[in-house]
N, C-alpha and C positions, 0 to 999 in steps of 0.2 A: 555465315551471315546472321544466322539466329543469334547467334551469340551478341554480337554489333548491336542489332534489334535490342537487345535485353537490357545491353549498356542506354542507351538513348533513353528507351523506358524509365529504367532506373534514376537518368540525371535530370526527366524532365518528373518525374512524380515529384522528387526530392526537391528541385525549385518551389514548385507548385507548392508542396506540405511547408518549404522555408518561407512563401511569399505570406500564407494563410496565418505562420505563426506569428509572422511578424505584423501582420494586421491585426491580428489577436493579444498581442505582447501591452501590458499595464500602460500607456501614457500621460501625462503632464497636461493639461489645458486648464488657462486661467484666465477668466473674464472678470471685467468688472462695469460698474456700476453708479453711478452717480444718486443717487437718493431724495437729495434734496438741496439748494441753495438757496439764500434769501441774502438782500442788501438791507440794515439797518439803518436808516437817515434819522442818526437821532439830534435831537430840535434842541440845539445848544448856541447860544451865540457866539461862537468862534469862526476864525478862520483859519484856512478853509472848514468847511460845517466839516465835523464828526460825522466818519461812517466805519459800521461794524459791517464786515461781510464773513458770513456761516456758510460752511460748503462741505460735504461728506464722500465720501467715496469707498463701496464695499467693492472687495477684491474676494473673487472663490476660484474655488481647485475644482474644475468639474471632474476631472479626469479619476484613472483607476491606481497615480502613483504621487509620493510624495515630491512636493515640489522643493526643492534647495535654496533659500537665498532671493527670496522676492524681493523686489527693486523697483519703490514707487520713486522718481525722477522730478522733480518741481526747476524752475529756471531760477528762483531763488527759495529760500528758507521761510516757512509760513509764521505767523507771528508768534501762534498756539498750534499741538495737533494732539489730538489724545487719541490709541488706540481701544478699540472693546470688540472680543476679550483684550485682557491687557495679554500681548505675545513677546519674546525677545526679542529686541529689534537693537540694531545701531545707525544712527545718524554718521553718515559721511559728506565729504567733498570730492564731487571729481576734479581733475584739471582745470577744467572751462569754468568751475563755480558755479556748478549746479549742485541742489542739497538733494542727496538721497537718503533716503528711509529704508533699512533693509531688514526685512521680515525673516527669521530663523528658517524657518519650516513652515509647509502648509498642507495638512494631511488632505489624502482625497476626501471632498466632500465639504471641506472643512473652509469657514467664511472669515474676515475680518470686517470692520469697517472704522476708517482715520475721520475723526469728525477734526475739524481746521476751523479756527477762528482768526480772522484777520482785519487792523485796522490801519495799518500803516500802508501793507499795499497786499491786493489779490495776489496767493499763491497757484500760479501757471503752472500748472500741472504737463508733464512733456512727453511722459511712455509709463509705462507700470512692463518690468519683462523679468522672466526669471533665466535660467539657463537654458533652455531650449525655445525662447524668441519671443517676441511682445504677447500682454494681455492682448484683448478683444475684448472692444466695448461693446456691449449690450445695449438694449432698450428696455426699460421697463415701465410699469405701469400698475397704478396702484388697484386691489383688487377686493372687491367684497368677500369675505368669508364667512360661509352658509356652516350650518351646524354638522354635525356628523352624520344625524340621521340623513339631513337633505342629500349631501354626498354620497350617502349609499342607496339611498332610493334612486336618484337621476345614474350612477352608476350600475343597477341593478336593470333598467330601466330601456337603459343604451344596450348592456347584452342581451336581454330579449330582442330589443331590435332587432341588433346585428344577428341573432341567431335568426327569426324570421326572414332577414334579407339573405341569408346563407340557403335556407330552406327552399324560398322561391325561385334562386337563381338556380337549386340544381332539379328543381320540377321541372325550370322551362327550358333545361338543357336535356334533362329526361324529353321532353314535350317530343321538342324538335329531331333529336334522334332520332324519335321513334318515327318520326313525321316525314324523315329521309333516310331512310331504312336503314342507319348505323347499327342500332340496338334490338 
């Protein structure tokens, strides 16, 4: 029976260290972003009146592995789109006559952003997904940026906190211990 025991041990550590590495193993996640959009009404006397519309969209690799073959998806062809940085990309058609835009590589960590000019008609953007399943849109929100010194003063600032709130929580655990005879 010990032996039996040893087996089960063994096949359940061995999941267990297989489950940990596989949670542990480099993945893929790419988010994106919208930046900014604006309509142009410019004051021409035609018809219909002239309109420019600018719209952007940053795509990143949050993840720990290279992504293969990103695939930003529009329901038609935008009128203008420029990448930055400029990356190798190819323009395709699928079946249905959607235009995709398809990104080489995207190392971890590593950003793009398609800035689109359009006056003929808004390009409808439909999924952004690489080989392991769609981006994820984000929210973002523009942000003040304080100087370096300020960041590491309010940084410096916070771990004193946190170190006094570490300190007090284990005096009044010491307190009470002692207050109910554990310690």
């Amino acid at each position: 029976m010990d032996s039996l025991g040893g087996y089960v041990a063994t096949g359940v550590v061995s999941l267990l260290v297989g489950l940990a590495l596989r949670s542990l193993e480099p993945k893929i996640k790419i988010v994106w972003w919208s930046p900014h959009r604006f309509l142009f009404k410019i004051p021409i006397q035609s018809n219909p009146p002239a309109n420019l519309f600018t719209h952007a969209i940053t795509v990143q690799n949050l993840g720990r592995k290279s992504a293969e073959w990103v695939e930003i998806v529009h329901k038609t062809k935008p009128d203008f789109f420029m990448l930055e940085p400029a990356l190798n990309y190819k323009e395709t058609q699928n079946p249905s006559g959607e235009h995709v835009i398809k990104i080489e590589s995207l190392g971890p960590r590593e950003f793009f952003t398609v800035e689109f000019l359009s006056y003929t008609a808004i390009a409808e953007l439909l999924f952004i997904r690489t080989e392991v399943g769609h981006a994820q849109f984000i929210t973002i929100q523009p942000q003040r940026s304080f100087p370096r010194w300020v960041q590491r003063t309010l940084s410096t600032i916070t771990v004193i906190g946190l170190g006094f709130v570490v300190y007090w929580l284990l005096r009044v655990s010491l307190f009470i211990g002692h207050g109910i005879g554990i310690l």
